[in-house]
N, C-alpha and C positions, 0 to 999 in steps of 0.2 A: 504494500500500500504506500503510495507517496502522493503529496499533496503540490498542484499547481494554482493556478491563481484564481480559477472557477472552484471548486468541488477536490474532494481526497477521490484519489482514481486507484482502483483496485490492478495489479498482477498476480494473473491466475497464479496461485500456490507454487503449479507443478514447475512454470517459469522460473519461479525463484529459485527454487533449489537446483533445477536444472543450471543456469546460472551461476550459480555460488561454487556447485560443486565442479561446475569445468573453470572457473576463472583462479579456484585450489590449484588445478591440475599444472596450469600457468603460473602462478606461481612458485610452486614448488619446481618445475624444470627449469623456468628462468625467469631471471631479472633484471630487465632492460630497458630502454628506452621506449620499446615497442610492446607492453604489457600492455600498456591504457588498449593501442588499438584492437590487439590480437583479442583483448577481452568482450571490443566494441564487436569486435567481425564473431565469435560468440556466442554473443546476446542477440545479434542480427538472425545468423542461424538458427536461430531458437526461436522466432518468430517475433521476438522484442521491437516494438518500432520505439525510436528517439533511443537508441542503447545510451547514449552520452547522460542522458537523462536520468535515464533508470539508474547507471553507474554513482551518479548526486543520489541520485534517493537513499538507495541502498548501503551507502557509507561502504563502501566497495573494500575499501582497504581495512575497516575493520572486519569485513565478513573473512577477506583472505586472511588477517594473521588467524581468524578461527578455526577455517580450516585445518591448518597451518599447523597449529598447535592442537585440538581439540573436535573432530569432525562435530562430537554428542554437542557441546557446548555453541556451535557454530550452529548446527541444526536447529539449535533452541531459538538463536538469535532468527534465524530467516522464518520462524512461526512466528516469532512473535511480530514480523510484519503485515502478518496478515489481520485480517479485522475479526473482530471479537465475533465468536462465535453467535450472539443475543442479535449481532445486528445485520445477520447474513441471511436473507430473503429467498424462497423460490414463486415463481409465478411463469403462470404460460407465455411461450414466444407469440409477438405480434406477425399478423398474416404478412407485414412487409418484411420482419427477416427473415420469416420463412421462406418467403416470393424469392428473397435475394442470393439465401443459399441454394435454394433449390434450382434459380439459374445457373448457379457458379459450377452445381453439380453434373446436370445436365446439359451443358456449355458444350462439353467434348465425351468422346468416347477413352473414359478412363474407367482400369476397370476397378478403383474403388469406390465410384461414385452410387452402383447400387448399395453398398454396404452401408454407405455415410448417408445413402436417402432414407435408408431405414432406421440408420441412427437418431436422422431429422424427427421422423414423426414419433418416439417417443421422446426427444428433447424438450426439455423446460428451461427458463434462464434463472440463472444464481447473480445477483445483483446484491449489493451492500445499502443499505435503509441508512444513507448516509442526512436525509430529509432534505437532501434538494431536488429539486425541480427541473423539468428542460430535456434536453434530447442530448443524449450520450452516444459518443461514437465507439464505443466498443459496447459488445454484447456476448459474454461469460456463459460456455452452456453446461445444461447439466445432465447426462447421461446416466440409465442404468447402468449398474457394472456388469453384468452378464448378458447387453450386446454381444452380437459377432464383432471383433474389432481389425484395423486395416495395419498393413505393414509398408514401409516403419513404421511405427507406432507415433516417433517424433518427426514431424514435417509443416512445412508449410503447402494446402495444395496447389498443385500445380496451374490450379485455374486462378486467375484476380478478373475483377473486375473496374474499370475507367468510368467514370464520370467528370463533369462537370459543375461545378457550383452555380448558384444562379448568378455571380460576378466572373464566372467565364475561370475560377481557380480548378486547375487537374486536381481531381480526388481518385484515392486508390482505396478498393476493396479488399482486405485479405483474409482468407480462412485459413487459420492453424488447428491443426490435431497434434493431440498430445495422447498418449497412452492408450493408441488405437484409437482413440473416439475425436465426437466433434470437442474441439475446446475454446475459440472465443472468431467473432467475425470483431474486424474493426476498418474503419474508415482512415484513411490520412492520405498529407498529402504526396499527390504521384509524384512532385518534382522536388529531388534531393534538394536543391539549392535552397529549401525551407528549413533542411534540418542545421544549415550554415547560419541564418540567420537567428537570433536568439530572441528576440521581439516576434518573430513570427511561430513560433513553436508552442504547440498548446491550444491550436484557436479553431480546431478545426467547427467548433461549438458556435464561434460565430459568425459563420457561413453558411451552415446548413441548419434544421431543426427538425429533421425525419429522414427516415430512409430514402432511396431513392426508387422509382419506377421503376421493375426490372426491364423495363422496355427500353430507357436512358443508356443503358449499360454498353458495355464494348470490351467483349473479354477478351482476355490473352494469355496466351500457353505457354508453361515452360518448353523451352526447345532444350536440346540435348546437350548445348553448350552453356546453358544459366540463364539464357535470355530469353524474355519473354516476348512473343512472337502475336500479332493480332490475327484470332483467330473468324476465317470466312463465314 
């Protein structure tokens, strides 16, 4: 959990620790000038968007000497970022992110998309009753555990979807699975050069205030070299 200038914004659990426990791994092999980024590249891999960010939240350097010294004691620290259990909500997905994954699913012929459609219709959202108001760009889901689940278990999928803001800003769609199952869709933006700027970071909130039309959309496919390709 870390707090920007709207609202305290929740990362999913499994992120954290996945996180904590490779940016250990780094540490303990080396210590160099290139830890910051190697931890940034990471957190990215991990579906992390603004890693630079999360890295501030997370007091990065304390989490590593935890590791470091103490996996149990370091473990403890990365629960206790998460939000109290009293104030951690479920309630049903609204028909637009359902609309929006279920495009993202059906976009291309992948074959975990049937497993994740059926993962959709019994997902609910896990949300934190933090008492604000307003429209959130990420959306946290919550899965039975005795789904069928998809392999890798950790990925990002290979489908995003493009939009538009209504001031003409690229917005990017992306779905991460974590431990075989669905685990959060979020919104930001499609052009890096936002995450350069520090004023512009955070605000996807005040540009949009709902999902988007799945009919707006314009997906795009991982290709086999990393890049994502606009699919016909």
């Amino acid at each position: 959990m870390t707090t920007d200038r709207h609202r305290t914004t929740m990362v999913p659990a499994n992120v954290v620790a996945g996180v904590a426990a490779g940016a250990a791994t780094l540490a303990l092999s080396e210590v160099s000038e290139s830890l910051d980024a190697r931890i940034v590249g990471r957190m990215q891999s991990a579906g992390v968007r603004h890693p630079r960010r999360w890295l501030a939240g997370l007091s990065a350097a304390g989490v590593l000497a935890g590791y470091a010294g103490d996996r149990a004691a370091a473990r403890a620290e990365a629960q206790a970022l998460e939000a109290p259990e009293d104030l951690v909500r479920t309630r049903a997905l609204t028909p637009q992110v359902r609309a929006v994954v279920q495009g993202m699913l059906e976009a291309a012929d992948n074959a975990d998309a049937p497993v994740l459609l059926g993962q959709l219709a019994l997902a609910q959202e896990s949300y934190f009753d933090d008492g604000a108001e307003g429209f959130r760009h990420t959306v946290e889901f919550l899965v039975p555990e005795e789904v069928v689940r998809v392999v890798p278990h950790h990925q990002g999928y290979p489908v995003q979807a493009r939009y538009r803001a209504a001031d003409g800003t690229p917005l990017l769609i992306s779905l991460q699975i974590a431990e075989g199952k669905l685990s959060h869709l979020s919104i930001d933006f499609a052009d890096e050069d936002h995450f350069e700027d520090e004023d512009a970071i955070d605000v996807v909130e005040e540009l949009i205030d709902r999902w988007p039309d799945p009919a707006a959309l314009r997906y795009m496919h991982e290709s086999a070299d990393g890049h994502h390709q606009p699919l016909s």
